[in-house]
DOKOL-638806 format. One record per residue: residue number from 1; residue in three letters; x, y, z of N, C-alpha, C in turn. Coordinates in steps of 0.02 Angstrom, whole numbers. Atoms other than C-alpha are relative to their C-alpha. Layout:
{site NUM,'ALA',{X,Y,Z},{X,Y,Z},{X,Y,Z}}
...
REM end
This chain:
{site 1,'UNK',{41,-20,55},{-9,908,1130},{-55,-52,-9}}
{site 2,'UNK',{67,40,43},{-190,844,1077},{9,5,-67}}
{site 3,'UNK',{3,14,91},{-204,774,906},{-87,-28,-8}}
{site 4,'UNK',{50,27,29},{-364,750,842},{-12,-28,-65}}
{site 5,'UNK',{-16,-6,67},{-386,653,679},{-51,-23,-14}}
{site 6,'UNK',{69,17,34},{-548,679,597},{6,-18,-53}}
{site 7,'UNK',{-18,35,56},{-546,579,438},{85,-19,2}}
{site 8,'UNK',{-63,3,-1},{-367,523,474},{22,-63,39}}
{site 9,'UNK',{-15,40,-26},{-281,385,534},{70,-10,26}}
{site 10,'UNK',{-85,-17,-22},{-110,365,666},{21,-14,-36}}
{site 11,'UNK',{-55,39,54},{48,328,562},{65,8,24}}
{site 12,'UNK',{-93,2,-29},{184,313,684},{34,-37,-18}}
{site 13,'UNK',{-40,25,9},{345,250,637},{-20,-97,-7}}
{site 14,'UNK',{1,84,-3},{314,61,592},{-58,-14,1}}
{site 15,'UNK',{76,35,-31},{115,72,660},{-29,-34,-80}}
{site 16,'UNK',{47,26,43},{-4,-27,554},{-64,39,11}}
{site 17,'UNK',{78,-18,-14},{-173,61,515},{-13,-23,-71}}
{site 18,'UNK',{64,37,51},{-330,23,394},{-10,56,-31}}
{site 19,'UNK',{62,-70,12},{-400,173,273},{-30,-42,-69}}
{site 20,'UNK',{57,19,40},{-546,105,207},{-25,11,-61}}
{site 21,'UNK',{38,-4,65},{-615,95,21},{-80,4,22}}
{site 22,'UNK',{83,-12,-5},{-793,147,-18},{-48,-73,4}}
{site 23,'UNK',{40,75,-10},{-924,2,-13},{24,-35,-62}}
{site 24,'UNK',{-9,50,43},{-875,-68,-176},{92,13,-16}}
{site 25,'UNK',{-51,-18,22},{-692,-21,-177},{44,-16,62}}
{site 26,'UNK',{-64,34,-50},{-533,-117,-84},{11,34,56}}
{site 27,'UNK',{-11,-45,-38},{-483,-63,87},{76,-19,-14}}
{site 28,'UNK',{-90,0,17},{-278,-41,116},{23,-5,88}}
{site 29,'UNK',{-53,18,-54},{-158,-97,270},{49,30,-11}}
{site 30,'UNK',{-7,-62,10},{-58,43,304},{70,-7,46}}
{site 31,'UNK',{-56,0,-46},{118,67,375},{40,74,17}}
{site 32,'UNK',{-48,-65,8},{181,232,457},{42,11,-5}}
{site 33,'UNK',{-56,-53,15},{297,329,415},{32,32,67}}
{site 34,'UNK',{-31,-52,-60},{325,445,580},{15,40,-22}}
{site 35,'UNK',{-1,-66,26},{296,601,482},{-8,53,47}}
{site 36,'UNK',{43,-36,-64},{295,722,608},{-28,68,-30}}
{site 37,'UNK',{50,-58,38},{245,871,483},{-70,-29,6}}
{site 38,'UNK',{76,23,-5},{77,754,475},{-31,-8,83}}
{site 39,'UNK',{18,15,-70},{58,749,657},{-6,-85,0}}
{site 40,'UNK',{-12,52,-19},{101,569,628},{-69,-38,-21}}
{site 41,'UNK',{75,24,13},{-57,528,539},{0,7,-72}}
{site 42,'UNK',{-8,9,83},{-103,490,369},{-87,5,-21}}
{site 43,'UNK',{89,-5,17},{-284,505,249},{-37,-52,10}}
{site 44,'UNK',{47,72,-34},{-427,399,310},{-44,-4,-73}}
{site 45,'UNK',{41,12,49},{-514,360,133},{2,56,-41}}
{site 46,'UNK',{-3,-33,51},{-557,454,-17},{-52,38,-21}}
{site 47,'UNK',{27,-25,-15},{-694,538,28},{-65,-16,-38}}
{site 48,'UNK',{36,26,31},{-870,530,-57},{12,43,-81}}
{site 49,'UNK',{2,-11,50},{-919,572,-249},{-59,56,5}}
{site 50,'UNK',{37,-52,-6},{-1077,643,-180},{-46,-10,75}}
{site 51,'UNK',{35,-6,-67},{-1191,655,1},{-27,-50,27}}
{site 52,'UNK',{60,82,20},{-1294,508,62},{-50,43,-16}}
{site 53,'UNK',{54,-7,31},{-1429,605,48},{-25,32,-50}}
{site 54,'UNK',{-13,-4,64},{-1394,651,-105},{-14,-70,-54}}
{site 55,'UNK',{18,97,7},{-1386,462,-144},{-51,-5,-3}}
{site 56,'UNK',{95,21,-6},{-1568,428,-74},{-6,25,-31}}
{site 57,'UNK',{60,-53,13},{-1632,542,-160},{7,-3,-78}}
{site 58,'UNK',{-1,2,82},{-1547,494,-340},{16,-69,-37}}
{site 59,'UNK',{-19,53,13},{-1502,310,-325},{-63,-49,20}}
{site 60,'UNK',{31,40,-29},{-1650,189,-322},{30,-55,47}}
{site 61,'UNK',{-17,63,-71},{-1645,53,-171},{21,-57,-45}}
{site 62,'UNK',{-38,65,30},{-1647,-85,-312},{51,-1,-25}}
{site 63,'UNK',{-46,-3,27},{-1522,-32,-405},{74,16,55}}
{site 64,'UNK',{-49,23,-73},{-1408,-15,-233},{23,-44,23}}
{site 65,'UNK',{-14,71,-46},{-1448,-178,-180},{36,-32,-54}}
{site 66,'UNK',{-25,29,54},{-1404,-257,-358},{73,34,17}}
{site 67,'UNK',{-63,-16,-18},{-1243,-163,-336},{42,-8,40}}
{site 68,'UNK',{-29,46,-53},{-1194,-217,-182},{-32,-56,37}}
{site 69,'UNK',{0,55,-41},{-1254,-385,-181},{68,-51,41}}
{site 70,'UNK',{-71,31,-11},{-1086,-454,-150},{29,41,55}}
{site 71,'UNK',{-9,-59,-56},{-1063,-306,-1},{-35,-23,64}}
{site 72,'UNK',{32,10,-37},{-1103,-353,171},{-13,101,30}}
{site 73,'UNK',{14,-83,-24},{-1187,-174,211},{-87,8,-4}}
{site 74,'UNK',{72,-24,-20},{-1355,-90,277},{-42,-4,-73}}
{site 75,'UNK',{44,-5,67},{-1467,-107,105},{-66,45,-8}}
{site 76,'UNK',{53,-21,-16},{-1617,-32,186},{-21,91,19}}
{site 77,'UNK',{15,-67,0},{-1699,162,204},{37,29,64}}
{site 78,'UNK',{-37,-16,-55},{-1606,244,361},{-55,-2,65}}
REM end
């Protein structure tokens, strides 16, 4: 069997995985389970609130950068 796990992360028995917090929000260290109803995989994050380009288009750049000055992340137009 192929498993593909789009937004998802393995979670075999004992494995360690990462599912990431948003830019200003904690990430988590992760221990599977070996669910095999999940195909052995667990949720990769918490998805967004709203689009990026949705974002651009309603969040000024300064008020971004001020927000994540403390964020090592892209600050700049795409």
């Amino acid at each position: 069997m192929l498993v593909t796990r789009k937004d998802a992360v393995r979670a075999g028995r004992g494995e360690l995985g990462i599912v990431p917090g948003s830019m200003c929000a904690k990430s988590f260290i992760v221990r599977g389970l070996g669910c095999g109803d999940s195909l052995h995989s667990c949720s990769h994050g918490a998805g967004r609130v709203m689009s990026r380009a949705a974002a651009r288009n309603s969040i000024p750049l300064k008020q971004h950068r001020e927000a994540t000055a403390h964020v090592e992340c892209r600050k700049g137009q795409p």
